[in-house]
Each structure stands twice: as C-alpha cells, then as structure tokens.
C-alpha positions in Angstrom: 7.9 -13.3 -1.2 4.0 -12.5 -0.9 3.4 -9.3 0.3 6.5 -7.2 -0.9 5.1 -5.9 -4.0 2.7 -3.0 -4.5 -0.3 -3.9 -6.0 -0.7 0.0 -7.6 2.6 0.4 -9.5 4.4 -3.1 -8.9 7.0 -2.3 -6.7 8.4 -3.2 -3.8 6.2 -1.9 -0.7 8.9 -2.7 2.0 5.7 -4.1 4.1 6.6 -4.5 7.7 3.5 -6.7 8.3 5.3 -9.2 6.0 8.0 -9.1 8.6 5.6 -9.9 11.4 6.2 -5.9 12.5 3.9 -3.0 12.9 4.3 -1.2 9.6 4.8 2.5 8.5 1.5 2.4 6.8 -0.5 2.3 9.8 0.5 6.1 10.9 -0.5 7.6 6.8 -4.3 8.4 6.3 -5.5 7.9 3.0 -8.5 9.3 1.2 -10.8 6.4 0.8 -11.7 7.7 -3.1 -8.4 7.8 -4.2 -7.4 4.6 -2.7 -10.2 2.6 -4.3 -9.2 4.1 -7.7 -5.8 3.3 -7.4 -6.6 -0.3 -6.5 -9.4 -0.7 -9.4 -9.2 -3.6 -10.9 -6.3 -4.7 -8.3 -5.3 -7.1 -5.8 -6.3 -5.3 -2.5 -4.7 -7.8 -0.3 -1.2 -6.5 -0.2 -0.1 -2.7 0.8 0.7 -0.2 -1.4 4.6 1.7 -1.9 5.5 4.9 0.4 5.5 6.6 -3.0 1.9 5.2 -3.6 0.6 5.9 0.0 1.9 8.7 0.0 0.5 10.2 -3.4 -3.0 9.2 -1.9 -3.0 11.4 1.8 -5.1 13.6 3.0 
C-alpha cells in the first residue's frame, strides 16, 4: 500500500493519513536541516517512521 513505508530507512511509517486519519506526526517538530538530509536524494512524498521522526526533533 502507498504510503506505509518510510522513505528514510524503508520501513513501515504506520501513516495515519494513509488511513484517512489525523496522524501522530502532526504533533512532532522536526528541525528543517536534519529532515532535508535525511530525505536527500529521497522520495519526500510519504512520512517518515516514529523511529525516524523522532531521531530528527528539536
């Protein structure tokens, strides 16, 4: 299913939105810098793992 998969380490994100809910992610601020290095090079259309997200707060 499109959308499950984390785009920084390839596994599964557990992405509400793909569920038509509000998801986790929305409540975690990220540093901008650190996300776009992360994502270099990667698909930026799908949200990243709690593991990933996480290891990128501020």
């Amino acid at each position: 299913m499109p959308g499950t998969i984390c785009p920084a380490c390839g596994g599964a994100n557990d992405c509400q939105m793909a569920r038509d809910k509000k998801c986790w992610c929305f409540d975690v601020q990220v540093d901008k810098k650190k996300l776009e290095q992360a994502l270099k090079g990667k698909s930026k259309d799908q949200c990243l793992c709690r593991d990933c997200l996480k290891q990128l707060s501020v």
